[in-house]
N, C-alpha and C positions, 0 to 999 in steps of 0.2 A: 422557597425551595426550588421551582420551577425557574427562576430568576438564577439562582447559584448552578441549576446543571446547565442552562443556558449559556451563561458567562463561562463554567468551565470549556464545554464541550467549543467553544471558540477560539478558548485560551490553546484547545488541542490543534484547531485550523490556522490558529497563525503560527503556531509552532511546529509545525505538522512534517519539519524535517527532521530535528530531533527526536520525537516521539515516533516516529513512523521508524524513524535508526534502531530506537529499543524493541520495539515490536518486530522489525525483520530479525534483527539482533537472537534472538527469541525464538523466531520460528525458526532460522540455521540451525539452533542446538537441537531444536525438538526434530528436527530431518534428518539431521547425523545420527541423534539417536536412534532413530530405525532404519540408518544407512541411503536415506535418500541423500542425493546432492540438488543444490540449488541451478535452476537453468531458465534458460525464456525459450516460449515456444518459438517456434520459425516464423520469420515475418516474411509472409507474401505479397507477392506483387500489388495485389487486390483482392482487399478483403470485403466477406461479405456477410458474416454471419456472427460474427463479436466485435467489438470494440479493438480498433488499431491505435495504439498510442507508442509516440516513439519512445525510447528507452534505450540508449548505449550500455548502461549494465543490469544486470537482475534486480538491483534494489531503484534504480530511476523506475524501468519499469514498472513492476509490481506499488511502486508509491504513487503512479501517475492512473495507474491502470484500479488499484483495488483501496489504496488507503483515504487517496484524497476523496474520491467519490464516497467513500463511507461514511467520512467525516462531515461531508457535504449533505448529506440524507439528512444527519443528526440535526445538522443546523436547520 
């Protein structure tokens, strides 16, 4: 059992652009549903109190910034 979520939760990091596509996919509707829109924070010069990772759009970043590291824990 521990063998099979193993292999899945891998199956999710090498695939982890598609599956990260369904899950932002996902979180867009549940935002518009309460009227939020999707954005990035402001990148500054120098940062010093959270993680800087670059990301030209909302779904680069938030995949480099929140998906991959999560998937990365699992493992």
């Amino acid at each position: 059992m521990i063998d099979n979520i193993r292999s899945e939760t891998q199956r999710l990091r090498d695939d982890i652009g598609l599956e990260f596509q369904r899950w932002y996919v996902e979180a867009k509707q549940l935002a518009s549903y309460i009227g939020t829109e999707e954005e990035m924070p402001r990148a500054p010069s120098v940062q010093c109190n959270r993680s800087s990772v670059p990301g030209d759009t909302p779904f680069l970043y938030y995949k480099r910034l929140i998906g991959i590291p999560f998937i990365d824990i699992l493992l």
